[in-house]
C-alpha positions as CSV (number, residue, x, y, z in Angstrom):
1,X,14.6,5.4,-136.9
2,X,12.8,8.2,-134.9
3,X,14.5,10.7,-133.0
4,X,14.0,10.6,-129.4
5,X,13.1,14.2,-129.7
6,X,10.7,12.8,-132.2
7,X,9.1,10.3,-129.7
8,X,9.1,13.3,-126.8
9,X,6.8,15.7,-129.0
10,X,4.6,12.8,-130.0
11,X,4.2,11.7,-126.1
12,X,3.8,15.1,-125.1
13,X,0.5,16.0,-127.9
14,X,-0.9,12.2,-127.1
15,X,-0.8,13.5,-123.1
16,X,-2.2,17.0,-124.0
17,X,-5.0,15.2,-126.3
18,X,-5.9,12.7,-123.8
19,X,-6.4,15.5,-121.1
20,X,-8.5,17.7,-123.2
21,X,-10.9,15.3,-124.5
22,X,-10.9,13.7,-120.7
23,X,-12.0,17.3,-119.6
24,X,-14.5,17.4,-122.8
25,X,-15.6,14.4,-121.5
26,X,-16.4,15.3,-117.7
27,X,-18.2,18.9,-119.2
28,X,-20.9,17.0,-121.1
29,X,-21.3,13.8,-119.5
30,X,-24.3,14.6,-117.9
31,X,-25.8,16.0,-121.2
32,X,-25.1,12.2,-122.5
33,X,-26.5,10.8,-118.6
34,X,-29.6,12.9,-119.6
35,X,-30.0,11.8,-123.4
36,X,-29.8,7.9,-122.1
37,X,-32.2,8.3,-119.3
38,X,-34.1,5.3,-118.6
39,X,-31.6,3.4,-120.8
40,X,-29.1,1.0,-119.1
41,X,-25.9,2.5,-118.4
42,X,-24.1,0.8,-121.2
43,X,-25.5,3.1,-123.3
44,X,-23.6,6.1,-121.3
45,X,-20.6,3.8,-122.1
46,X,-21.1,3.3,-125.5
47,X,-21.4,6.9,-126.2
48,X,-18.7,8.3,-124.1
49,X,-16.5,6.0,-125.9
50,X,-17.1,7.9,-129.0
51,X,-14.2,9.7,-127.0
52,X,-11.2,7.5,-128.1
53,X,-12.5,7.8,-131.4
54,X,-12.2,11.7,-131.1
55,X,-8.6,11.4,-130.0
56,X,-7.4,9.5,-132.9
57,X,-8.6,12.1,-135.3
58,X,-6.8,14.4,-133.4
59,X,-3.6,12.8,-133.9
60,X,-4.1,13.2,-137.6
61,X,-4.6,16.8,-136.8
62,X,-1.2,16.4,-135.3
63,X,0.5,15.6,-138.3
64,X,-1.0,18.2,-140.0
65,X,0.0,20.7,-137.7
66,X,4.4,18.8,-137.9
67,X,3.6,18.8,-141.8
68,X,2.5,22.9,-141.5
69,X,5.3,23.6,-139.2
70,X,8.0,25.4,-142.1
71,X,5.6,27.1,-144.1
72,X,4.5,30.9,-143.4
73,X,1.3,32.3,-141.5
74,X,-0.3,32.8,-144.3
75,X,-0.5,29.3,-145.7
76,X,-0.1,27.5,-142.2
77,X,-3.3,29.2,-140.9
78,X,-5.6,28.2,-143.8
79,X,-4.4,24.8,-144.2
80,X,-4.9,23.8,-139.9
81,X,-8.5,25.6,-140.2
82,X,-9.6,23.3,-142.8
83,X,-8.3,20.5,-141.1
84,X,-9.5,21.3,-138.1
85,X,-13.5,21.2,-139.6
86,X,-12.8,18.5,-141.9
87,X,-12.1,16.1,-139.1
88,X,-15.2,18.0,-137.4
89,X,-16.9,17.2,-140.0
90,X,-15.7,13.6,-139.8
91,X,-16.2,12.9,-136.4
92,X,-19.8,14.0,-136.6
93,X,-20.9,11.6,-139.5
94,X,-19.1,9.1,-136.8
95,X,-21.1,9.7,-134.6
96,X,-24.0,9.9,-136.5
97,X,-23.1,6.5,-138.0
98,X,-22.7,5.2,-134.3
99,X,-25.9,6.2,-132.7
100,X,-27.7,4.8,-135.5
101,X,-26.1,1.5,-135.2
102,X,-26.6,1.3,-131.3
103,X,-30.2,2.1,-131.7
104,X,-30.8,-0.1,-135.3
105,X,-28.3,-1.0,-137.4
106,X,-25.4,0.5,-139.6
107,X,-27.2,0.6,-142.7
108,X,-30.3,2.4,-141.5
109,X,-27.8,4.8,-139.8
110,X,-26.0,5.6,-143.7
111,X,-29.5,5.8,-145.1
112,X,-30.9,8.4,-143.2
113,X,-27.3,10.3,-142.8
114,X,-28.5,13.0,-145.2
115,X,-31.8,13.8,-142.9
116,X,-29.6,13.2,-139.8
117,X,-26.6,15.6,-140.2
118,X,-28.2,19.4,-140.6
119,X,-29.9,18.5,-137.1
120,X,-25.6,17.9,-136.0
121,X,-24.5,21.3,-136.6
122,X,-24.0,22.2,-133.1
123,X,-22.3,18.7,-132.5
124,X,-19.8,19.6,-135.4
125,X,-19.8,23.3,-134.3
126,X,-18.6,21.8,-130.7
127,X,-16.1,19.5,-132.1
128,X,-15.0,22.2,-134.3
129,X,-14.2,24.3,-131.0
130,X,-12.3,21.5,-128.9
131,X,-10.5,20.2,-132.4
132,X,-9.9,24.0,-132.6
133,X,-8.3,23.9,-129.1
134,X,-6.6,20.9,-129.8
135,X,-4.6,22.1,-132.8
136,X,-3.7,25.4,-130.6
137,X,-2.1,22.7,-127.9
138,X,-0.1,21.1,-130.4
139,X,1.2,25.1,-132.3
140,X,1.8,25.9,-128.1
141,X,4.0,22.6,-127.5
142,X,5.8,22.8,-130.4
143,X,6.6,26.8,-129.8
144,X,7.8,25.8,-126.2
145,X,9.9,23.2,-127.5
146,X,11.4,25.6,-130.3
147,X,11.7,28.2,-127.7
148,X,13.7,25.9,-124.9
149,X,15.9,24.5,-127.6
150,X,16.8,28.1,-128.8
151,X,17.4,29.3,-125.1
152,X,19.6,25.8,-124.7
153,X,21.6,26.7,-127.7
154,X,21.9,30.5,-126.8
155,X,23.4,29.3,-123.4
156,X,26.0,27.2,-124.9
157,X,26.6,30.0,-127.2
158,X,27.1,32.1,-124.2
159,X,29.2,29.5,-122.5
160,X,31.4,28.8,-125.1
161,X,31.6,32.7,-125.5
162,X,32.7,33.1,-121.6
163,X,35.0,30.0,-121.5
164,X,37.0,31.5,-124.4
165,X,37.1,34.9,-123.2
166,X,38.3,33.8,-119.6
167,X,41.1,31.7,-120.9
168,X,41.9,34.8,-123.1
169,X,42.4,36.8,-119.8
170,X,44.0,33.9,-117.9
171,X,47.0,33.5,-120.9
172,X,46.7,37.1,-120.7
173,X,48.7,36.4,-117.3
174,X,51.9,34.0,-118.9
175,X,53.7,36.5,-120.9
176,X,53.1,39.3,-118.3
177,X,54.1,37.0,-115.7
178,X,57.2,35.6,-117.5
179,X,58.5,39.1,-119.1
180,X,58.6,40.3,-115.2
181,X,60.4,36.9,-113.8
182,X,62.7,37.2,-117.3
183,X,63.7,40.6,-116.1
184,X,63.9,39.3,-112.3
185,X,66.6,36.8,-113.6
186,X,68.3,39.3,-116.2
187,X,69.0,41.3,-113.2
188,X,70.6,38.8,-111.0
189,X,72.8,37.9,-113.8
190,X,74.3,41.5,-114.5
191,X,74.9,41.5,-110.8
192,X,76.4,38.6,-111.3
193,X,74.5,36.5,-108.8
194,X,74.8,33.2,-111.3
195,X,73.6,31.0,-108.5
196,X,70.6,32.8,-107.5
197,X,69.4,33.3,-111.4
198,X,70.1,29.5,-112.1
199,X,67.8,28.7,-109.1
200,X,65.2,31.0,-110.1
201,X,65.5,30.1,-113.5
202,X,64.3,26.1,-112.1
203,X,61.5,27.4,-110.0
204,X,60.3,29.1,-113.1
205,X,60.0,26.1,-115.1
206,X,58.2,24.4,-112.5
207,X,55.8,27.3,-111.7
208,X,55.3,27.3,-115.4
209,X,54.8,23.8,-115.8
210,X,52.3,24.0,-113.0
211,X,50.5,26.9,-114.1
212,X,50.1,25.5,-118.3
213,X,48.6,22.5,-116.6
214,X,45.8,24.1,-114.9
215,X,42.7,24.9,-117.0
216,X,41.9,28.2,-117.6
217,X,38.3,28.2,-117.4
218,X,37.7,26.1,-114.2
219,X,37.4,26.8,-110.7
220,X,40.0,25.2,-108.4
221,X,39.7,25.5,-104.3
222,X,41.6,28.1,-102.8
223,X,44.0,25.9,-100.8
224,X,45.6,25.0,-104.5
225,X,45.1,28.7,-105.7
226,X,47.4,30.0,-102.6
227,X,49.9,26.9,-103.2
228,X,50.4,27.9,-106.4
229,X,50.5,31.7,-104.9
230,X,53.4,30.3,-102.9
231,X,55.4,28.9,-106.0
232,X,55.6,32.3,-107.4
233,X,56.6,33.6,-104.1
234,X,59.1,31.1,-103.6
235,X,60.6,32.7,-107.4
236,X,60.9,35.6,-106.1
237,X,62.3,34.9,-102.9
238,X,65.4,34.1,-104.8
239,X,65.6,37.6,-105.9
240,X,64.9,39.4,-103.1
241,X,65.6,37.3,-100.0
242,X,65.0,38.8,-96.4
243,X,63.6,41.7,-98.3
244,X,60.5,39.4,-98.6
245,X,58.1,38.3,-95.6
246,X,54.7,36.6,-96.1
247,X,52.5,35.9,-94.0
248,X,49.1,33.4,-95.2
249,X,46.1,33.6,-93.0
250,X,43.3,31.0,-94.7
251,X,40.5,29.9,-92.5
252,X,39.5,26.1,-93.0
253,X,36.1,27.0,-95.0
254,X,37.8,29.7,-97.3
255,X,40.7,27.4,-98.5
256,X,38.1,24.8,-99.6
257,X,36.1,27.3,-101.7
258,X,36.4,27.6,-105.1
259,X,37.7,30.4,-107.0
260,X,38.8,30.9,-110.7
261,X,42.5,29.8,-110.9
262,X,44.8,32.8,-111.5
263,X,43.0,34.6,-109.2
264,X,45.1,35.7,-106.0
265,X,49.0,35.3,-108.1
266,X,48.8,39.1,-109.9
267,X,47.5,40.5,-107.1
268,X,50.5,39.0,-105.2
269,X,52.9,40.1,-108.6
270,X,51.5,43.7,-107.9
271,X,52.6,43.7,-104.1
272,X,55.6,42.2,-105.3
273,X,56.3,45.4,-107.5
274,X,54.9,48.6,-105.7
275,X,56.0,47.3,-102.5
276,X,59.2,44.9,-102.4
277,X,60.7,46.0,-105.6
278,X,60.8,49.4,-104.2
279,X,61.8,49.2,-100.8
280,X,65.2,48.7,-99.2
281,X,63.6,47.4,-95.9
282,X,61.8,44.1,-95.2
283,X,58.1,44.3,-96.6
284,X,55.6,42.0,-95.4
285,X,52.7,40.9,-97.8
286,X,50.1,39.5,-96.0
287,X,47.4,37.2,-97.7
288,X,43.7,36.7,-95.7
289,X,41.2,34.5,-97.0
290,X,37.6,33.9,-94.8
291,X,33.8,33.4,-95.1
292,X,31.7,36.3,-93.9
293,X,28.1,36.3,-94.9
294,X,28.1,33.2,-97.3
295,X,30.5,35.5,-99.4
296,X,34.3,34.9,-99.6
297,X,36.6,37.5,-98.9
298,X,40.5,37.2,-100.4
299,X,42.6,40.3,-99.2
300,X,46.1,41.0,-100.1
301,X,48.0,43.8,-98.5
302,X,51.7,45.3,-98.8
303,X,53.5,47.8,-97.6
304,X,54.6,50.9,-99.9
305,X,57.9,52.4,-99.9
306,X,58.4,55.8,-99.1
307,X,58.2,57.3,-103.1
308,X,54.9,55.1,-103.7
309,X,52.6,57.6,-103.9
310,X,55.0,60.0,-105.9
311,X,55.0,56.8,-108.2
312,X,51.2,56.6,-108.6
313,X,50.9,60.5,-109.0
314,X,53.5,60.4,-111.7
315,X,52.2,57.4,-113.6
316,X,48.5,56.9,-112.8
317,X,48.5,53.1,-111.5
318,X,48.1,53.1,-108.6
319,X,49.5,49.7,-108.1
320,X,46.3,49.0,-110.9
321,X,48.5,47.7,-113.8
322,X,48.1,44.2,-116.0
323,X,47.3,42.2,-112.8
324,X,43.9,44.0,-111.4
325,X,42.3,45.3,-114.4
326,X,42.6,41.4,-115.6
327,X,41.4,40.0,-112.4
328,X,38.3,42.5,-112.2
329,X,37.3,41.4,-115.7
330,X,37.5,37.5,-115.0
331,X,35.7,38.3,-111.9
332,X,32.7,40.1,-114.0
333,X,32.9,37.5,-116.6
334,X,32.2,34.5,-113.8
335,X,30.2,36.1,-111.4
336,X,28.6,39.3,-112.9
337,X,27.9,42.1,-110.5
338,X,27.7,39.5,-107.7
339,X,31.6,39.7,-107.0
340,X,33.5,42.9,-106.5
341,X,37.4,43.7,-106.3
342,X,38.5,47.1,-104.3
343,X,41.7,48.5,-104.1
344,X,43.7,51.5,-102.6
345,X,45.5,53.0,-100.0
346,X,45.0,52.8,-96.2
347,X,47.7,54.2,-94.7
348,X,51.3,53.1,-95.4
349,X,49.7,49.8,-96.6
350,X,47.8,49.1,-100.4
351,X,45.1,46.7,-99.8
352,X,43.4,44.8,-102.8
353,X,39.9,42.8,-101.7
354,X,38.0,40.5,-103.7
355,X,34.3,39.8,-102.8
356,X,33.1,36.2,-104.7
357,X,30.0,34.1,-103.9
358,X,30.9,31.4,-101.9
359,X,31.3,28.3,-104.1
360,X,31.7,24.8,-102.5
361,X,33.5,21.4,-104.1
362,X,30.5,18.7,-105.1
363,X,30.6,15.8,-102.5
């Protein structure tokens, strides 16, 4: 059974025949208006419906050009050009044939066929020119088809390529994720706070649970982004307790746009560590999420403790680490240069902003 690829490229060189020949058609119909003046008008008919005649050829010169298709230049070219004047060719003793019989009958028209067809070499010259243009539609559909298919495949290629690279960086996330809450829960049990490491130890299964569930490569709204956000801050509330003060700030169009999954917990993880982990006093980590200018904008801020910046002379982070350089590069790989990620100091706080197109749930 034919493919309905099959059945697209015939449709598509019977509509591109039909339209040259129609346009052949309007360009010499007052030549055949002229050559039947006097004449009733069904002989203007008779002869312009030579036309459909013309068109079937050219779907044999349409097989010719499928049949041609895998073979080189070389061979292809030679081959179409001889079919191209051998149905010429053919179409002019048609018509030759078909005059005749219109104006006597079929036999006289084959006798004098010899005398008759040097005086047709413009007519097969013509046909030779519009076949010729035919055969160069049909090369010119298939190449667009060829060339669309290749560009289809290339951006499933490219697809496939960027959905396994972002779950790459997303599971990039787990084991740095779990070797910090592992150590979070070593500590509390050398300090012998069994309690707190037991409950820490259940709100890491079910922030694990949660997070294996989610798919790597999709985009989820940010309300379900900062609830998961929230699990990992509830972990780490065990650990650190007053020491810890959030405060979420979401407007109503920002939690329902979408954003890669992932996206706002190491960023959290890394306020976590420059700033709680190394202060003695209350730090607040503050998480703002709004539209402005059709972009979204997710900022997380944190205090720094007193020796921070001795911290990011000494070791060169800068609060960077695991977290941002994986966030920046899921960023580039789902929005290119059209989403940004800036971080740094301003003041006694360390700010990290992310800049994404805004991208809205299907109704």
């Amino acid at each position: 059974m034919p493919s309905l690829k099959s059945h697209a490229r015939w449709s598509e060189a019977i509509r591109s025949t039909i339209a040259l020949w129609l346009f052949v058609l309007l360009v010499f119909l007052p030549l055949i208006i002229q050559r039947h003046s006097g004449e009733p008008w069904t002989g203007v008919m008779l002869d312009s419906s030579t036309i459909i005649v013309s068109m079937g050829l050219a779907m044999l010169m349409f097989l010719v050009s499928r049949a041609t298709i895998p073979l080189g230049p070389v061979v292809r070219l030679p081959i179409r050009a001889t079919a191209v004047i051998a149905i010429a060719g053919l179409n002019t003793v048609f018509d030759l044939i078909f005059q005749g019989w219109v104006a006597n009958n079929v036999v006289a028209a084959w006798e004098t066929l010899p005398a008759d067809f040097p005086r047709a070499y413009r007519s097969m010259v013509n046909y030779i020119l519009v076949f010729g243009a035919n055969m160069i539609l049909f090369h010119v559909n298939y190449t667009r088809h060829a060339t669309i298919a290749q560009e289809r495949q290339l951006a499933q290629a490219n697809s496939a390529a960027q959905a396994a690279q972002l779950a790459a960086l997303r599971y990039q996330l787990n084991p740095h994720f779990l070797f910090n809450a592992l150590n979070s829960i070593s500590a509390l049990i050398v300090t012998r706070r069994n309690q707190d490491a037991e409950a820490m130890t259940d709100k890491l299964s079910r922030f694990l649970r949660s997070s294996l569930n989610a798919d790597p490569t999709s985009l989820i709204p940010l309300e379900e982004e900062l609830a998961l956000t929230e699990e990992y801050l509830d972990i780490e509330g065990v650990r650190f307790g007053d020491r810890l003060d959030i405060e979420i700030d979401c407007t109503p169009d920002a939690c329902s746009a979408l954003v890669p999954s992932f996206l706002v917990q190491p960023l959290v993880e890394n306020a976590v560590k420059h700033g709680v982990a190394r202060s003695r006093e209350p730090v607040e980590i503050e998480i703002k999420a709004e539209i402005e200018r059709g972009c979204l904008s997710i900022t997380v801020a944190n205090g720094l403790a007193p020796d921070a910046e001795r911290h990011e002379v000494l070791h060169g982070t800068g609060g960077a680490g695991v977290g941002l350089a994986n966030v920046h590069r899921r960023l580039e790989a789902v929005f290119g240069n059209r989403a940004t990620l800036e971080a740094g100091r301003d003041g006694n706080r360390f700010l990290a902003t992310i800049r994404i197109p805004e991208v809205k749930r299907a109704n």
